[in-house]
N, CA, C and O atoms as a Tinker XYZ file with bonds, in Angstrom:
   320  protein
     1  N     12.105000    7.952000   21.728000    73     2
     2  CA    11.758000    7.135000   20.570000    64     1     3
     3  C     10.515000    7.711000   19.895000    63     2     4     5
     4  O      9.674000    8.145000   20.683000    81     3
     5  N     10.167000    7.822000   18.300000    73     3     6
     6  CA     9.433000    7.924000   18.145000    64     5     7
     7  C      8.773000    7.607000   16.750000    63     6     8     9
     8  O      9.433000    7.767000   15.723000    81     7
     9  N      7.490000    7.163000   16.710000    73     7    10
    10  CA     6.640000    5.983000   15.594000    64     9    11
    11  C      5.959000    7.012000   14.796000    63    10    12    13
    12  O      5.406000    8.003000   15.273000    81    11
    13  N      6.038000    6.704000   13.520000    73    11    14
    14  CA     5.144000    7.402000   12.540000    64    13    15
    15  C      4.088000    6.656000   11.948000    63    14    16    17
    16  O      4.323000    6.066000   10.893000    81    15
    17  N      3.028000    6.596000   12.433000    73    15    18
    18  CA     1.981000    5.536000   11.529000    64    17    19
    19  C      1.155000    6.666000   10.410000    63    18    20    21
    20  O      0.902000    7.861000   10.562000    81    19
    21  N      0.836000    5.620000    9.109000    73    19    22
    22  CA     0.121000    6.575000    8.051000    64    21    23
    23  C     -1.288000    5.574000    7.924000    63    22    24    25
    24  O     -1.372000    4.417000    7.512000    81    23
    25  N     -1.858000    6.070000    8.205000    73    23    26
    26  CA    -3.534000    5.032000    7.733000    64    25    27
    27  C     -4.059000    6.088000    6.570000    63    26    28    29
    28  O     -4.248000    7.299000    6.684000    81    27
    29  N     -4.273000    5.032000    5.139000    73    27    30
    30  CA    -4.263000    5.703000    3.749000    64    29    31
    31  C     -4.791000    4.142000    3.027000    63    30    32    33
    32  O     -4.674000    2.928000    3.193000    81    31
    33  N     -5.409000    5.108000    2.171000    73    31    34
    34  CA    -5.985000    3.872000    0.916000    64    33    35
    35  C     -4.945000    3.947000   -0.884000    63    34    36    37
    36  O     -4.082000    4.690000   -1.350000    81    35
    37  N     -5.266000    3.421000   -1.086000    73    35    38
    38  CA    -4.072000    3.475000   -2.710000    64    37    39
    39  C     -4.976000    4.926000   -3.722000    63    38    40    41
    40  O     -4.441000    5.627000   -4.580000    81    39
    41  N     -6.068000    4.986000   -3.362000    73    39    42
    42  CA    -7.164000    5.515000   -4.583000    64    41    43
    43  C     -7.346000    7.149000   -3.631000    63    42    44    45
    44  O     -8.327000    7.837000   -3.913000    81    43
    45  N     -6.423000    7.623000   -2.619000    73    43    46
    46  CA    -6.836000    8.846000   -2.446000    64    45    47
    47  C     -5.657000    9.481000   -2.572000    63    46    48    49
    48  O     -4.647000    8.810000   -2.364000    81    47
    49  N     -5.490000   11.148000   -3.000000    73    47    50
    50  CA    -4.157000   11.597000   -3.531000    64    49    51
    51  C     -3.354000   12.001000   -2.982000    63    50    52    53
    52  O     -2.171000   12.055000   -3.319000    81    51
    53  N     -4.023000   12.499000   -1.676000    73    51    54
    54  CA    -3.485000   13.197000    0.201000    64    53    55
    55  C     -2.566000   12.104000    0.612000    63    54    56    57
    56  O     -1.396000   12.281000    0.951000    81    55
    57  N     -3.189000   10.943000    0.556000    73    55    58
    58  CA    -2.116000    9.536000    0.935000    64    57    59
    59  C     -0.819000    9.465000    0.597000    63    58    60    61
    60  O      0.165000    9.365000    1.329000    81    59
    61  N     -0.928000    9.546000   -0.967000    73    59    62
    62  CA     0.175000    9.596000   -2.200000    64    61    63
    63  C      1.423000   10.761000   -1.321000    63    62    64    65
    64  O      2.608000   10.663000   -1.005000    81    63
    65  N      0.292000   11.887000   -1.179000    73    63    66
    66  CA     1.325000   13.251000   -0.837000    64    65    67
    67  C      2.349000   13.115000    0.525000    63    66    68    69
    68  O      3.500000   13.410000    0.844000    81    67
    69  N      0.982000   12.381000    1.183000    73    67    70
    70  CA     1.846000   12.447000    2.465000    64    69    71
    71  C      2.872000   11.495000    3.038000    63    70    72    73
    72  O      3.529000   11.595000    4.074000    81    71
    73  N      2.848000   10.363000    1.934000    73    71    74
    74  CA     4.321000    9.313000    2.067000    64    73    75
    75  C      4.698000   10.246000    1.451000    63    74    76    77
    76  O      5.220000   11.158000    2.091000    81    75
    77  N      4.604000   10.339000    0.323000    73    75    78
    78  CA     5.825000   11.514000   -0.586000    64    77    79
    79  C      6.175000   12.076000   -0.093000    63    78    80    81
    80  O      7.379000   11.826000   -0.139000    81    79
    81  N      5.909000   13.431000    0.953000    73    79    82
    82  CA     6.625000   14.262000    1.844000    64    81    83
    83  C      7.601000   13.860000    3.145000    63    82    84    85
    84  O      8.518000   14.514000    3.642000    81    83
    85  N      7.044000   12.485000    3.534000    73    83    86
    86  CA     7.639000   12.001000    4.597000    64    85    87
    87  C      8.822000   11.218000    4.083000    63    86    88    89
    88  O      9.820000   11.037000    4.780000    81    87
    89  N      8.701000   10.765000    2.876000    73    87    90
    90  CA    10.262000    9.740000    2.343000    64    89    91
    91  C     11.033000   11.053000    1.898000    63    90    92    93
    92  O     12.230000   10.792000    1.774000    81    91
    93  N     10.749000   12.339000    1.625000    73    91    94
    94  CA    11.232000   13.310000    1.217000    64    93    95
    95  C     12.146000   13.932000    2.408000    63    94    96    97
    96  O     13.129000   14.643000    2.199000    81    95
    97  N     11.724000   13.600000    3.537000    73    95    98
    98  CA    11.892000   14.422000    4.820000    64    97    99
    99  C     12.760000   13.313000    5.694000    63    98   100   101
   100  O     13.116000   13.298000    6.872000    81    99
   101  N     12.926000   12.469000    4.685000    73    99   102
   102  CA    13.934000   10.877000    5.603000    64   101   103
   103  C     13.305000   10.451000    6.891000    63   102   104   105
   104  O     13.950000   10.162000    7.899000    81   103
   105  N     11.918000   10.430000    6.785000    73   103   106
   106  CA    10.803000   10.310000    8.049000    64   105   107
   107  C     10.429000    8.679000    8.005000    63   106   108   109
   108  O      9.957000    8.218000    6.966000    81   107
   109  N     10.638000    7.897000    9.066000    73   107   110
   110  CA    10.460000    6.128000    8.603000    64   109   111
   111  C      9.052000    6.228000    9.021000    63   110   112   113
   112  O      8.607000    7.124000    9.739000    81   111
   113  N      8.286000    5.112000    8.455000    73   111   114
   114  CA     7.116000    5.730000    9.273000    64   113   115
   115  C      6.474000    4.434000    8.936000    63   114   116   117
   116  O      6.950000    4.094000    7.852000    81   115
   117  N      5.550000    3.480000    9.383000    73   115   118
   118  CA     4.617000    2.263000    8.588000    64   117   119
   119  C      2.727000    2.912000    8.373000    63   118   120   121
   120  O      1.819000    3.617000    8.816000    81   119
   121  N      3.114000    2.115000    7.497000    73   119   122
   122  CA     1.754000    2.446000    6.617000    64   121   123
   123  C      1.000000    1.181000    6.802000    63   122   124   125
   124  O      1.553000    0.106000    7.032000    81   123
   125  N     -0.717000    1.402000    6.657000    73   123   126
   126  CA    -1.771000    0.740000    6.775000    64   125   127
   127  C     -2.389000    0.983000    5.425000    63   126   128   129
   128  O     -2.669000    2.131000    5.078000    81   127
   129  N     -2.597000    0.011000    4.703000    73   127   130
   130  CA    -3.884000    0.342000    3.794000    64   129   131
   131  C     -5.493000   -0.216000    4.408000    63   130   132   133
   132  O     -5.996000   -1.339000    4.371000    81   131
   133  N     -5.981000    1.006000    4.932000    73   131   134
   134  CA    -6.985000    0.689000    5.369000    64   133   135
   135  C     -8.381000    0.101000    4.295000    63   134   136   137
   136  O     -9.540000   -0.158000    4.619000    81   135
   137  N     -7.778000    0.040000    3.088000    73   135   138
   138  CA    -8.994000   -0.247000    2.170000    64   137   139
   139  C     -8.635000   -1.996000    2.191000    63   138   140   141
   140  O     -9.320000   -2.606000    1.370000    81   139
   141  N     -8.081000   -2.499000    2.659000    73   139   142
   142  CA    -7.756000   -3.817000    2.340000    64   141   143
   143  C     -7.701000   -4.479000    3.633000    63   142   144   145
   144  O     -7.788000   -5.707000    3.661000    81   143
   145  N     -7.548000   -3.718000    4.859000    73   143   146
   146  CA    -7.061000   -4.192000    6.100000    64   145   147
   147  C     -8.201000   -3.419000    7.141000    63   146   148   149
   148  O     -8.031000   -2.434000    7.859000    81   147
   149  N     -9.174000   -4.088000    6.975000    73   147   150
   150  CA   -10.549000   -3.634000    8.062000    64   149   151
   151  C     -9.830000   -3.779000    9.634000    63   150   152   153
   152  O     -9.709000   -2.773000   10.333000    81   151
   153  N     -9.454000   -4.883000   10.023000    73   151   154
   154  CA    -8.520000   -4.658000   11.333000    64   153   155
   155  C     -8.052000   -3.073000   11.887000    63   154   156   157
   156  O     -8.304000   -2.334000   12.839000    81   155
   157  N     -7.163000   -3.065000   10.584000    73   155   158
   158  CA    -6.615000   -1.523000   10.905000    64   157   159
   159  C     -7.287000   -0.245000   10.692000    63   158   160   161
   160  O     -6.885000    0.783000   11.238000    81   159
   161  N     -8.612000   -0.287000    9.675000    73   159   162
   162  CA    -9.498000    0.321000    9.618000    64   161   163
   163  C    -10.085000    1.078000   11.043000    63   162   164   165
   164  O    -10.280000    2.208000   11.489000    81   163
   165  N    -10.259000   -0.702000   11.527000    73   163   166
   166  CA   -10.666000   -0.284000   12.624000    64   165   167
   167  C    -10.442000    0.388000   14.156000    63   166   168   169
   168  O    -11.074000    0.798000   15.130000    81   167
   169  N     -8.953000    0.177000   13.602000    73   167   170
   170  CA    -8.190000    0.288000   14.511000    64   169   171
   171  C     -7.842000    1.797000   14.771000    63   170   172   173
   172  O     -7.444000    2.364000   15.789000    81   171
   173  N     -8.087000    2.193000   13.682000    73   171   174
   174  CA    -7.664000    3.930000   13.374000    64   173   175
   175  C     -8.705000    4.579000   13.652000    63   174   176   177
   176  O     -8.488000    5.576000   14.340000    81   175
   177  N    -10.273000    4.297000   13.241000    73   175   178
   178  CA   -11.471000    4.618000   14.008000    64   177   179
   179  C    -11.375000    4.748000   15.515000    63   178   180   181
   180  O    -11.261000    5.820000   16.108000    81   179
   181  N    -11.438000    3.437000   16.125000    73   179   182
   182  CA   -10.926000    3.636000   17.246000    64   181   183
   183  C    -10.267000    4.108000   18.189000    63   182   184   185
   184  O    -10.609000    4.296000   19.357000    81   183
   185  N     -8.788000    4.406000   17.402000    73   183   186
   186  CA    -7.973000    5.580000   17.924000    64   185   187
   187  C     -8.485000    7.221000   17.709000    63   186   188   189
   188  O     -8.261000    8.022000   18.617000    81   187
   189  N     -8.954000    7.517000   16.867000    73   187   190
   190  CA    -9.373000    8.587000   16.220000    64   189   191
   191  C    -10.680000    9.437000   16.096000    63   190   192   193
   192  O    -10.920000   10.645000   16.105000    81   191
   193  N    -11.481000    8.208000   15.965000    73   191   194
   194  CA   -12.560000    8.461000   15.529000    64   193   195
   195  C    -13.126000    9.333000   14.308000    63   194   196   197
   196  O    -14.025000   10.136000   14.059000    81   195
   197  N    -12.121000    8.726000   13.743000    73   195   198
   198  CA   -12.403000    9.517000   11.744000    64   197   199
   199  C    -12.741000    8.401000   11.407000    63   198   200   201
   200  O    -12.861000    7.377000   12.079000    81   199
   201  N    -12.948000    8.648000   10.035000    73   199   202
   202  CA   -12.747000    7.602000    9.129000    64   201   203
   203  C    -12.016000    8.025000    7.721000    63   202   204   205
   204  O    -11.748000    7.156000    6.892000    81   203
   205  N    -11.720000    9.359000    7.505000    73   203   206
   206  CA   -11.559000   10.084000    6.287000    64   205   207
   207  C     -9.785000    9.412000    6.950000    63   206   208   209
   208  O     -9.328000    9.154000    8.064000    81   207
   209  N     -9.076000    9.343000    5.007000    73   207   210
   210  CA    -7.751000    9.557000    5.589000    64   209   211
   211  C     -6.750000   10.388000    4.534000    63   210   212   213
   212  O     -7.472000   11.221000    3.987000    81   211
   213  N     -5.866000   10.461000    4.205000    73   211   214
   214  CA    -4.891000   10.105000    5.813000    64   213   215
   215  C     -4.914000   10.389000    6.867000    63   214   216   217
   216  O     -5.040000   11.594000    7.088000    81   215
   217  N     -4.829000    9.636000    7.812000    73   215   218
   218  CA    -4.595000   10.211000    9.002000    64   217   219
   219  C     -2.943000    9.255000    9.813000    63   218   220   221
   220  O     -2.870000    8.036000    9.970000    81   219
   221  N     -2.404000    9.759000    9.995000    73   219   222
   222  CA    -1.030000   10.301000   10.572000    64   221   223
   223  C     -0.888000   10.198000   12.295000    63   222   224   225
   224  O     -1.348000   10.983000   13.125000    81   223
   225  N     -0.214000    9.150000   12.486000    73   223   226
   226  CA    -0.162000    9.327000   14.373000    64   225   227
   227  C      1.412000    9.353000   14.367000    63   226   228   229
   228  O      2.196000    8.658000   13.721000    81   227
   229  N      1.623000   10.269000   15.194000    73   227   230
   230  CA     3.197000   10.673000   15.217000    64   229   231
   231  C      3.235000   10.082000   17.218000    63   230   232   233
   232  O      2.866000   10.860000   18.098000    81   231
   233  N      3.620000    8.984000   17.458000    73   231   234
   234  CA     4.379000    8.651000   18.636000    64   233   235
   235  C      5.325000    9.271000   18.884000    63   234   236   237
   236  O      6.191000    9.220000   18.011000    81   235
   237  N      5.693000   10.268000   20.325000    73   235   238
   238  CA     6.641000   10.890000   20.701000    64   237   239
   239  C      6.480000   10.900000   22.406000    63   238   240   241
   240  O      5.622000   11.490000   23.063000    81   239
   241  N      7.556000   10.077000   22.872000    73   239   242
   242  CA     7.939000   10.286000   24.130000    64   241   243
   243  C      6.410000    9.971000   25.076000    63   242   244   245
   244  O      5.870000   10.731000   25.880000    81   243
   245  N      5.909000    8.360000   24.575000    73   243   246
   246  CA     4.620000    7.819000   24.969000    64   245   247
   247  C      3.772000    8.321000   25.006000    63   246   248   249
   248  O      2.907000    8.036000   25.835000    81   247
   249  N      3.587000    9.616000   23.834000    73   247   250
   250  CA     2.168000   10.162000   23.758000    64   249   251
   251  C      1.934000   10.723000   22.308000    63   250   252   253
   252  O      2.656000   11.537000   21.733000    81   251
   253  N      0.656000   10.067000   21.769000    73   251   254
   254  CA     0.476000   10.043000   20.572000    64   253   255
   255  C     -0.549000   11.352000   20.187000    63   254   256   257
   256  O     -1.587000   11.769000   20.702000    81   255
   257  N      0.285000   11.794000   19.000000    73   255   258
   258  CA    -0.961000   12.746000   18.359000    64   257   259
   259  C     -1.274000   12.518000   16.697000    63   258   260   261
   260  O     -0.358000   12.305000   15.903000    81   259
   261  N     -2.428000   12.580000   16.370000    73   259   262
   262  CA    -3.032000   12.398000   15.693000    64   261   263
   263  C     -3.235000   14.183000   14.494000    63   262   264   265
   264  O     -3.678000   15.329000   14.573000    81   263
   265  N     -2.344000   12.984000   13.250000    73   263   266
   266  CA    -2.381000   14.181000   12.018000    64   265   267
   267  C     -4.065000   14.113000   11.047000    63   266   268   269
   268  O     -4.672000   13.724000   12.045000    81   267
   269  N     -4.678000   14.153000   10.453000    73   267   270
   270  CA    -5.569000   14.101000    9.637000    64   269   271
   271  C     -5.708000   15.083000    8.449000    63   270   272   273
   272  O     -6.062000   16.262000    8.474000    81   271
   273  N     -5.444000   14.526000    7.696000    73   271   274
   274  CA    -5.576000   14.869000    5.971000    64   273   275
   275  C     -3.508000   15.645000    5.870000    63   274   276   277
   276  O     -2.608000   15.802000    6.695000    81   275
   277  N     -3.635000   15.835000    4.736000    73   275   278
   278  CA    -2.175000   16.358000    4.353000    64   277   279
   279  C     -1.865000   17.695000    5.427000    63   278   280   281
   280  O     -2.469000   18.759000    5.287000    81   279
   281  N     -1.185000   17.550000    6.145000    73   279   282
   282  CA    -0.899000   18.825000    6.700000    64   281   283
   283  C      0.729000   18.336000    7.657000    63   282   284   285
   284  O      0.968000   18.199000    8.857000    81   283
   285  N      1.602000   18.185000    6.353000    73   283   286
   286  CA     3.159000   18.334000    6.246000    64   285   287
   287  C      3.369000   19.617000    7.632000    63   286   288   289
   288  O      4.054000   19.175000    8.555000    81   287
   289  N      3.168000   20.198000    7.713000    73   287   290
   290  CA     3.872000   21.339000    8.303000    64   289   291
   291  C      3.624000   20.951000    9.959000    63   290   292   293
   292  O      4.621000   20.834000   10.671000    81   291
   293  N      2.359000   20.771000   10.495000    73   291   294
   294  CA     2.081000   19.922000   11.607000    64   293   295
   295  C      2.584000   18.732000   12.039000    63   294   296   297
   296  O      2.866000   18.656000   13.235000    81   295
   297  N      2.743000   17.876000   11.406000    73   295   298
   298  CA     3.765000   16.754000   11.553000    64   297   299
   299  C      5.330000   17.119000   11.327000    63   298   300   301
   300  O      6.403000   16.556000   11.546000    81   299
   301  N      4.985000   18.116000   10.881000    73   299   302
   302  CA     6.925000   18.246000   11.336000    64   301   303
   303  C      7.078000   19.199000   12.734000    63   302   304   305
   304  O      8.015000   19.104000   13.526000    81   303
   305  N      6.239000   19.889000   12.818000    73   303   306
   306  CA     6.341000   20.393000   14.379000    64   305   307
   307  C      6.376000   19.296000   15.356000    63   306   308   309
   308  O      7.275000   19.342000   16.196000    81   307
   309  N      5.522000   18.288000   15.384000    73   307   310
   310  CA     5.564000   16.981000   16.233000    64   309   311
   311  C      6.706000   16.378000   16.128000    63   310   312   313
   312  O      7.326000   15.961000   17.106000    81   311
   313  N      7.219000   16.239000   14.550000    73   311   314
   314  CA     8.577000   15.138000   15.228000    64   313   315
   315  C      9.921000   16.107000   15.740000    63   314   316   317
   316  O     11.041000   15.742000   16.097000    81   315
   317  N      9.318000   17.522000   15.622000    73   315   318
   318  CA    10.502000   18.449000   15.707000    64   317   319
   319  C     11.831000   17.970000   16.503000    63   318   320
   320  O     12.807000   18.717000   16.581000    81   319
């Protein structure tokens, strides 16, 4: 099984790109707007320890890795 989370704000353009590439790529994935949802803000800090986003957790086979900023080509090696 495996989960695509996107933590992204509406006002950055990497965000924009990187649903765009993933609905492009028939990739399901749920999204956080972390500018509206401090919970999940925090939650992605926590996991991460960024704060810049997007950042991208690709769940695969109970172990999560962590994408940060647009980088399409890395996340498709993960869900390979």
């Amino acid at each position: 099984m495996m989960n695509i989370t996107v933590y992204s704000t509406p006002s950055c353009p990497y965000c924009v790109k990187i649903k765009e590439w993933l609905n492009s790529e028939d990739l399901d994935y749920t999204e956080h707007n972390v500018a509206e949802d401090q919970e999940k803000a925090m939650e992605m800090i926590k996991k991460t320890g960024q704060r810049g986003v997007p950042q991208t957790i690709v769940e695969k086979d109970g172990e999560e890795s962590v994408v940060v900023g647009f980088q399409p080509q890395k996340i498709k090696e993960l869900v390979g």
